[in-house]
VOGU-3710 file (C-alpha; in Angstrom, 3 decimals, decimal comma):
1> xxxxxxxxxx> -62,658/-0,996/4,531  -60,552/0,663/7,393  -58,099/3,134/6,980  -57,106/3,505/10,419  -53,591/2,722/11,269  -52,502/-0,563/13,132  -53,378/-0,471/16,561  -50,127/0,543/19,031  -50,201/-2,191/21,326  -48,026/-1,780/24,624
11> xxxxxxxxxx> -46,177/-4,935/25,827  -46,335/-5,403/29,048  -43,018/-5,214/30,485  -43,176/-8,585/32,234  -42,952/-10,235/28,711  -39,927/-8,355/27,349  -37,637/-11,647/28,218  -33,527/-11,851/27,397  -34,331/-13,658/24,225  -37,658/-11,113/23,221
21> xxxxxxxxxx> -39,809/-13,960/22,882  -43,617/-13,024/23,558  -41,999/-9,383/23,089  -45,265/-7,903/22,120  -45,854/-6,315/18,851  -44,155/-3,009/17,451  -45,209/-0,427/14,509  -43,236/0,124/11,829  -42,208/1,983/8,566  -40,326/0,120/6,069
31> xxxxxxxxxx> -38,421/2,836/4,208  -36,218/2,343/0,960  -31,990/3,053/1,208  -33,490/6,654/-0,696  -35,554/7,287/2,457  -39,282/6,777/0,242  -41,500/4,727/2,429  -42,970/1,568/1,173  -46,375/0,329/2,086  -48,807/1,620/5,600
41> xxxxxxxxxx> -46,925/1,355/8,394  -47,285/-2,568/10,140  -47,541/-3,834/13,411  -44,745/-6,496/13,444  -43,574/-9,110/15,911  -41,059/-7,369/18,565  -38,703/-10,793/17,630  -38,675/-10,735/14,280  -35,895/-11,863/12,333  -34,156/-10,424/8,768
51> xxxxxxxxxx> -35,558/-13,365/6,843  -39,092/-12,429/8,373  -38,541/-9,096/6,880  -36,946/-10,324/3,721  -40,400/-12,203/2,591  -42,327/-9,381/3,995  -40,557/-6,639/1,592  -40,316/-9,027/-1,332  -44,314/-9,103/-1,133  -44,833/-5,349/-0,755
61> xxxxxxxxxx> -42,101/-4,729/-3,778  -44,330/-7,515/-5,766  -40,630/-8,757/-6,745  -41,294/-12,381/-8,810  -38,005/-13,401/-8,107  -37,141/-12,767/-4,381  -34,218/-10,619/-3,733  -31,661/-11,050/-0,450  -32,104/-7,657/1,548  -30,233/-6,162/5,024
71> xxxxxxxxxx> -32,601/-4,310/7,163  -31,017/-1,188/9,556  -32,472/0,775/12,024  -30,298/4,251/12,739  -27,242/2,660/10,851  -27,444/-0,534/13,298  -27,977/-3,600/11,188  -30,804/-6,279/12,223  -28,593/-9,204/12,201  -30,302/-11,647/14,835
81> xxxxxxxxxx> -33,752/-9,842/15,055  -35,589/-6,321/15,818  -35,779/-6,992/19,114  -32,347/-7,814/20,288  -30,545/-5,601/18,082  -33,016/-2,782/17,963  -35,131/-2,728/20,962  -32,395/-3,933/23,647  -28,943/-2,575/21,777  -30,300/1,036/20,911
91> xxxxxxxxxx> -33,169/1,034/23,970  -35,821/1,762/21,436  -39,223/2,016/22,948  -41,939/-0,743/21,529  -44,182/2,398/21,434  -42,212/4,585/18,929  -43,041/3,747/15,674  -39,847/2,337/14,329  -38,155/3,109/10,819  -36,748/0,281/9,413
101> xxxxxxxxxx> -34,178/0,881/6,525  -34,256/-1,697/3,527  -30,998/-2,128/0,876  -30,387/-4,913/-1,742  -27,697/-7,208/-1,198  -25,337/-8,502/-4,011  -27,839/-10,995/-5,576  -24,386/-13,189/-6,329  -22,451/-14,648/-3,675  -18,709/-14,942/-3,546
111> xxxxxxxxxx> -17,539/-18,064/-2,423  -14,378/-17,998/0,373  -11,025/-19,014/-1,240  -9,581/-21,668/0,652  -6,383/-22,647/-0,570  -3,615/-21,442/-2,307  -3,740/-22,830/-5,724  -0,600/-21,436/-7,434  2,736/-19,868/-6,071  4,315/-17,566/-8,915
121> xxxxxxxxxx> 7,888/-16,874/-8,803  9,404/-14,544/-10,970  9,870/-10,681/-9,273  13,321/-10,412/-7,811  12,638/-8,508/-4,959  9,692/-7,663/-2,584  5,842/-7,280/-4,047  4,685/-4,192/-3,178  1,336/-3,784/-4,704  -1,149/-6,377/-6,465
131> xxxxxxxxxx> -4,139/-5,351/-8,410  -6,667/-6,591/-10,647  -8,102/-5,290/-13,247  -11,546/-3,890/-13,212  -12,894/-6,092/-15,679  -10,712/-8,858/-13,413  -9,303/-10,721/-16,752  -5,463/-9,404/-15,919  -3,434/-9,230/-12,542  -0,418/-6,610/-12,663
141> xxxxxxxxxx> 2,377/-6,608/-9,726  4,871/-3,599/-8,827  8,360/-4,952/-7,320  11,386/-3,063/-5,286  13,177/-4,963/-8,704  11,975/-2,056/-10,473  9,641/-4,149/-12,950  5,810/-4,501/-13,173  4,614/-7,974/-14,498  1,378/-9,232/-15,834
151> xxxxxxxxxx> -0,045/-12,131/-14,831  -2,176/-14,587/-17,481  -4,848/-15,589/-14,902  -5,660/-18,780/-17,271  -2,692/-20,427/-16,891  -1,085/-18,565/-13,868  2,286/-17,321/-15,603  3,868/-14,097/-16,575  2,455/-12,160/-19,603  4,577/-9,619/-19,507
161> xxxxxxxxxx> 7,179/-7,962/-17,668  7,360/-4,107/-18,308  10,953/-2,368/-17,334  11,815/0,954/-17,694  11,651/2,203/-13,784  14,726/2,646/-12,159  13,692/2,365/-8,726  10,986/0,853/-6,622  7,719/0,266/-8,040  5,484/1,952/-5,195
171> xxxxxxxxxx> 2,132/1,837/-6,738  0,103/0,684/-9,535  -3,154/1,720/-11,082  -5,430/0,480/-13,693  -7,886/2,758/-15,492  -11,148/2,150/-15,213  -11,855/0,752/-18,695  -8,652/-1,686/-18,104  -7,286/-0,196/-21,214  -3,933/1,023/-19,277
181> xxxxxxxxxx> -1,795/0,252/-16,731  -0,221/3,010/-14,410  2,611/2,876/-12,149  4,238/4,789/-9,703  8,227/4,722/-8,217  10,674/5,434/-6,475  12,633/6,949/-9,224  10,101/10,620/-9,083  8,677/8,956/-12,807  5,219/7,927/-13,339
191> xxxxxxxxxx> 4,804/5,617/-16,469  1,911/4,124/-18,452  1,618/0,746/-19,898  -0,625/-0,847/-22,324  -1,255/-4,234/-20,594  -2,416/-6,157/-24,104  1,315/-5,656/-25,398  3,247/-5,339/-22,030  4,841/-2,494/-23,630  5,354/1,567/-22,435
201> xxxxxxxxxx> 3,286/4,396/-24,056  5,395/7,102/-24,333  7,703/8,235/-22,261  7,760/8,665/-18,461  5,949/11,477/-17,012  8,325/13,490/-15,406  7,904/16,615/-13,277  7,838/15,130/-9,231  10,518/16,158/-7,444  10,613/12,797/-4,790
211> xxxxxxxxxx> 8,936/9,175/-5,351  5,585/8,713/-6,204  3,105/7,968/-3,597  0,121/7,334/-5,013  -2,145/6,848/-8,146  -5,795/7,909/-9,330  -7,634/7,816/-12,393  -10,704/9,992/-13,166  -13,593/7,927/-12,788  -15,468/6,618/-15,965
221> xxxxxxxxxx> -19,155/7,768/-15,649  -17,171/11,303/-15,209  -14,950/10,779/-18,370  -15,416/8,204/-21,100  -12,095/8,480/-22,351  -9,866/7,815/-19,056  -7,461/10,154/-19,670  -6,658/12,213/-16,699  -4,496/10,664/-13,698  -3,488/12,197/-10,820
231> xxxxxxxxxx> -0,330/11,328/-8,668  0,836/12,155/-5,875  4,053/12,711/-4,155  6,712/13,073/-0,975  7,436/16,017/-2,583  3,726/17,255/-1,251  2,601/18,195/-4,549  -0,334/16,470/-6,739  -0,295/16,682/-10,125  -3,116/15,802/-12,927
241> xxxxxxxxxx> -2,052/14,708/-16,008  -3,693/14,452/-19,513  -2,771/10,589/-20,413  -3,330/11,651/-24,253  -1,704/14,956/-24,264  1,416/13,562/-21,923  1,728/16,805/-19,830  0,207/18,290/-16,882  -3,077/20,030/-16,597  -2,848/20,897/-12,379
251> xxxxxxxxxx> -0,144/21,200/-9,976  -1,758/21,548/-6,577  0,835/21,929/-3,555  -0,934/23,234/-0,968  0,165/20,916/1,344  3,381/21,155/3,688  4,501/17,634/3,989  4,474/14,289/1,619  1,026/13,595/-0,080  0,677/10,364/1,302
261> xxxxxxxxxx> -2,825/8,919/-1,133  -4,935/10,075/-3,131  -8,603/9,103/-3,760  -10,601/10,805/-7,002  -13,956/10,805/-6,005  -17,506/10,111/-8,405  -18,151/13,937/-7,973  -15,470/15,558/-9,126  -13,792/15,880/-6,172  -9,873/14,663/-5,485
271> xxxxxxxxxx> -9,270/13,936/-2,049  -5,575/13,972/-0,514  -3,905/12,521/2,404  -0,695/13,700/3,877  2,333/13,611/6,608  0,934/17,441/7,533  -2,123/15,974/9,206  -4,888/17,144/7,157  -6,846/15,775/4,388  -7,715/18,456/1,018
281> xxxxxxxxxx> -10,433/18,402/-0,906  -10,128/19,766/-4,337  -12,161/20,818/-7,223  -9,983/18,631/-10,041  -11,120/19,822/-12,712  -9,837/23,464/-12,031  -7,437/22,281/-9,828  -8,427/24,539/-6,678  -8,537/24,032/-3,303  -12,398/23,556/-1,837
291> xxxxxxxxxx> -11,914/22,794/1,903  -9,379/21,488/4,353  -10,768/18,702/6,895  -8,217/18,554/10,327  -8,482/17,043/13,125  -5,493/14,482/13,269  -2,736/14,906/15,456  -0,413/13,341/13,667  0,496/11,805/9,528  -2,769/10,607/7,798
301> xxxxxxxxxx> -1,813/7,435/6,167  -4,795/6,412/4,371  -7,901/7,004/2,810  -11,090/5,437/1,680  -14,549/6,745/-0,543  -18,186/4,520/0,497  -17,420/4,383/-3,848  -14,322/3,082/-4,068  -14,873/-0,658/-5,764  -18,016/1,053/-7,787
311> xxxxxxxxxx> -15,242/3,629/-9,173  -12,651/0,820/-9,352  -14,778/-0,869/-11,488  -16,347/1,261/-13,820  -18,959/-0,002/-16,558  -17,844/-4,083/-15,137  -20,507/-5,726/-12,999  -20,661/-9,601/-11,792  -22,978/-10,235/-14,767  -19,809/-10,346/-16,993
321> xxxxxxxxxx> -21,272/-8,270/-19,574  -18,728/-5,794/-21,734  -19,853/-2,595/-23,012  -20,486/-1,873/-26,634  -18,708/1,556/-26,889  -17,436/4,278/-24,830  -20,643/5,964/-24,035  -22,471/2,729/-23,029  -19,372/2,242/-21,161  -19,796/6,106/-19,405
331> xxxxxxxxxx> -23,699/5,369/-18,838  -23,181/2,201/-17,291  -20,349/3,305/-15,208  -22,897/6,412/-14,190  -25,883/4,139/-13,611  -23,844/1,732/-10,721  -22,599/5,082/-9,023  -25,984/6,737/-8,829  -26,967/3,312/-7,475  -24,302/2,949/-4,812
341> xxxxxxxxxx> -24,801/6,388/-3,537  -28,319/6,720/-3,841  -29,283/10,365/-3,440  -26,701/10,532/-0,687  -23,539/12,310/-0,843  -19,971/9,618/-0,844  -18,308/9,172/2,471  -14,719/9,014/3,211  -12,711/8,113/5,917  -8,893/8,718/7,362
351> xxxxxxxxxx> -6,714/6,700/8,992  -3,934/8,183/10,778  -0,578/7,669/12,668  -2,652/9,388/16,006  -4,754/5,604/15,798  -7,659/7,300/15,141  -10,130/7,626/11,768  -12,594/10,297/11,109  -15,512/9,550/8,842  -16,259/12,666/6,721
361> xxxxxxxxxx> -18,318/13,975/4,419  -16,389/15,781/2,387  -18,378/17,198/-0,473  -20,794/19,033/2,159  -18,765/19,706/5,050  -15,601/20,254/6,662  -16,891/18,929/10,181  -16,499/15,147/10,556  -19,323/12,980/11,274  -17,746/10,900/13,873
371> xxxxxxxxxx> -14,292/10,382/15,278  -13,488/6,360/15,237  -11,262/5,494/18,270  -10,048/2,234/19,790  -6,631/0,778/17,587  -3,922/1,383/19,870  -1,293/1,634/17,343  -0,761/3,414/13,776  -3,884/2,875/11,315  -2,307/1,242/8,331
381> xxxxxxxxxx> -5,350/0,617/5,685  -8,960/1,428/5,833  -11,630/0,208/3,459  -15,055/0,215/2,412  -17,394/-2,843/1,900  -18,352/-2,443/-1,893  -22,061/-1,916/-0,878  -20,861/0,918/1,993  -22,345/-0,141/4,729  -19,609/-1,600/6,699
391> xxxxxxxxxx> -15,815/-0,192/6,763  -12,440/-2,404/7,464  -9,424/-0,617/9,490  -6,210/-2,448/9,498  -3,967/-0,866/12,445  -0,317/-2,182/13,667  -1,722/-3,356/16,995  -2,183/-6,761/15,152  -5,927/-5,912/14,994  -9,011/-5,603/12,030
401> xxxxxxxxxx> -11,799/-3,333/13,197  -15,010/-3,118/12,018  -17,633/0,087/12,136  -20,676/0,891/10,703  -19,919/2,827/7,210  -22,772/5,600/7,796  -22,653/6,603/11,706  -18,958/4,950/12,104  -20,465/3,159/15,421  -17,404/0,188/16,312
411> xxxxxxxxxx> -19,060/-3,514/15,712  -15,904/-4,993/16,362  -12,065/-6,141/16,845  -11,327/-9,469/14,122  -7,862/-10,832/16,483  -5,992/-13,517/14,937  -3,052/-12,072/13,538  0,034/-11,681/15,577  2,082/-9,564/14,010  1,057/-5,745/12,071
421> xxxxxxxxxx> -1,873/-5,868/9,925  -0,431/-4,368/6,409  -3,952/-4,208/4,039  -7,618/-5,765/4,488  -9,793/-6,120/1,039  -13,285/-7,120/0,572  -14,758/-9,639/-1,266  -17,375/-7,862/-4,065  -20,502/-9,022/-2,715  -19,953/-7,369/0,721
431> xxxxxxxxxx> -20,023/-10,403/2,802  -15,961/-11,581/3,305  -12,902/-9,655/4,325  -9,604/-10,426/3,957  -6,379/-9,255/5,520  -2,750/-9,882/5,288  -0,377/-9,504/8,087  3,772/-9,114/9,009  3,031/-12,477/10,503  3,233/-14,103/6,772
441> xxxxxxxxxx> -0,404/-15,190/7,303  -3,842/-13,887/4,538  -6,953/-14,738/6,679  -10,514/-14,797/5,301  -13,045/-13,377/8,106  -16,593/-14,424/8,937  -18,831/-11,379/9,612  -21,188/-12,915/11,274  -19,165/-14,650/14,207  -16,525/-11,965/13,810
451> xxxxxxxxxx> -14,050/-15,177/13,624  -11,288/-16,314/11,204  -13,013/-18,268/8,330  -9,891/-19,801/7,009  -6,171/-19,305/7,944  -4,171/-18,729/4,472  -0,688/-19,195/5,584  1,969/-20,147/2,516  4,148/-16,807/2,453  7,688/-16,743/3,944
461> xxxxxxxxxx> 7,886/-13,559/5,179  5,867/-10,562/5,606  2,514/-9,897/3,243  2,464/-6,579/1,937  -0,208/-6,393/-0,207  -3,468/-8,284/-0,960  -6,391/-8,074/-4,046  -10,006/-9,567/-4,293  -10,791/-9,696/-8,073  -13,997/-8,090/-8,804
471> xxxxxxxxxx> -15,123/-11,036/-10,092  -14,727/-12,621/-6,521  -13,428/-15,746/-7,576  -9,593/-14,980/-6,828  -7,745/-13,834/-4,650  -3,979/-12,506/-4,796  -1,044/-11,551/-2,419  2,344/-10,602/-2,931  5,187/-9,384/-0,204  8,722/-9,980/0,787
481> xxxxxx> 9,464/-13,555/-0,318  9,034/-12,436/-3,764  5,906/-14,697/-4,738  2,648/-14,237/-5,812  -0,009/-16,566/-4,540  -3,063/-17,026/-6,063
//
């Protein structure tokens, strides 16, 4: 039997068409999301096409049950085939041998919503922020009436409705076992809820000196009991607290301007945002400062980890399944991070008042990987596709851009919207994005034509906020009509 090697055959150039038909052959290395190779290196058809390659690696991985995979060659995806996306968009010789890059897709698919199928009155004022809950069984809402409310997603009415606040309710967090309910205001007060009763535990946590900007829970796989929160502030501080304990463990206020988010990454790292152009990175469990990442000229707005919906959603997968205990609970949470990361280190990205994002890697380096230019007004949102391959930037020039999550190459602008693009949010299987707008409109995006799917309209006024349940089988908005729409 021979062990050489496939022959490198040279296509003439004469049969390197428009369309890459009769393209010749190519060699290549398929190579796992972990960088192992898998199987001798082939000679494959210039032209051929991800569903080519999805049989081929289903054979080599001797998988019974064939699994959906995307195929990427130096971060570009192979959408139409090797040829046109590969050979023609990156000007990849047919000689080189060619590495092609092989990751799972979500095995499920989430279907798009396409109509609105309830309209919930009951806030007094604007909805500010809508969020699921990781296990998606509960919906929670923060109003300027001061209130939070939770939704009964069986028979779309209020639960509860949890007062206390005495001034806007900014921002709302769940913890990652979707055992309690955080919230954030205007009134300088952060307050916890336990969502089963509707009802406060303890009293507020005090100690901010403006309103609260932002909320973060430790992640899960890091601690089983989920309680440490951070918060941030205008005041420019952060602050961790110990849920249990009700006081604070870290005050960090290195920062010279309003902390503007906060993101708690699967490493023990706490990133911040804020109106003095930089981003911190921070060791939380000591509460010291690691690095400072700058390069914005003007307030960062927002922030976003390649983890986020993994972290979001803790030990909760599509398959439904509940943990026994808390440490089945920590070592299933642990088992999807080390799966969404790989042996790679998480990626984050900033989005900034300059129009610019940088993509950074923030646990190894203060130097970004790539500046992301091309919105022409503020950057609003940013957001990573749960699988992190693809990132969502929401900008005030009416636009959604897309970019490659690893190199932060632009794929491209999603115009529909006609008015400031508030939040975009992705569907959990990676392969729908929506976005709500000023313009009163939610539209659902096709990624492959880069065209609205469906038009949501239904709001009166401005959308402010938006949530895909992990699940993926609802969607909810909220904004300045007062209504929630499901």
């Amino acid at each position: 039997m021979s062990t050489k090697g496939p022959p490198k055959l040279k296509p003439k150039s004469s049969n390197l068409d428009q369309t890459g038909e009769d393209a010749g052959t190519v060699i290549a290395q398929l190579t796992s999301f972990d960088g192992e190779t898998t199987g001798p290196q082939l000679s494959l058809p210039a032209n051929v096409t991800p569903e080519q390659l999805g049989l081929l690696i289903n054979q080599l991985l001797n998988n019974d049950d064939p699994l959906p995979y995307s195929f990427s060659v130096d971060g570009v995806e192979i959408s139409s085939s090797l040829y046109k996306d590969i050979i023609q968009g990156l000007k990849r010789s047919t000689e080189d041998v060619i590495k092609i890059v092989y990751q799972p897709q979500a095995i499920f698919k989430v279907r798009a919503v396409t109509r609105c199928s309830s309209t919930l009155n009951g806030h007094k004022d604007a909805i500010l922020s809508v969020s699921f809950s990781p296990d998606g069984t509960q919906l929670a809402t923060g109003s300027g009436d001061t209130t939070i409310r939770i939704w009964d997603l069986n028979t779309d009415t209020p639960h509860y409705t949890c007062s206390g606040h005495t001034g806007w309710v900014l921002y709302i967090a769940w913890s990652p076992d979707a055992r309690i309910l955080a919230s954030g205001s205007m009134d300088k007060t952060v307050r916890l809820w336990d969502p089963k009763i509707g009802k406060p535990i303890g009293d507020p946590l005090k100690g901010h000196t403006q309103w609260i900007t932002c909320l973060a829970w430790e992640p899960l796989h890091l601690n089983s009991k989920c309680n440490k929160l951070a918060s941030s502030s205008k005041d420019g501080t952060i602050r961790i607290w110990d849920t249990t304990l009700r006081r604070v463990v870290a005050t960090m206020s290195q920062h010279t301007a309003a902390v503007t988010c906060i993101k708690w990454g699967g490493n023990g790292l706490l990133y911040s945002s804020s109106r003095d152009k930089t981003i911190k990175v921070w060791d939380a469990s000591q509460g010291k400062l690691v690095r400072t990442l700058e390069g914005h000229g003007h307030w960062v707005n927002t922030l976003a980890l390649s983890t986020d919906f993994v972290l979001r959603t803790g030990a909760f997968d599509h398959t439904g399944k509940k943990p026994k205990d808390e440490n089945e609970a920590q070592e299933r949470a642990l088992e999807r991070y080390k799966t969404a990361t790989g042996n790679k280190s998480e990626r984050l990205v900033s989005g900034s008042d300059d129009f610019t994002m940088f993509l950074w890697e923030p646990s190894e380096s203060k130097k970004a990987i790539a500046r992301l230019t091309g919105h022409q007004k503020l950057v609003n949102c940013t957001s990573f596709s749960p699988d992190g391959r693809l990132l969502a930037s929401a900008s005030f020039d009416n636009s959604v851009k897309l970019w490659d999550g690893f190199t932060g190459r632009f794929i491209a602008s999603l115009r529909g919207h006609v008015g400031p693009v508030y939040q975009v949010c992705w569907s959990s299987d990676s392969r729908l994005l929506i976005s709500s707008s000023k313009d009163s409109t939610l539209k659902i995006w096709n990624l492959k034509t880069k065209k609205v799917k469906i038009d949501l309209p239904g709001h009166l006024d401005e959308v402010f906020s938006v949530d895909w349940s992990p699940g993926g089988d609802k969607v909810a908005s909220g904004g300045k009509d007062c209504q929630l729409k499901m």
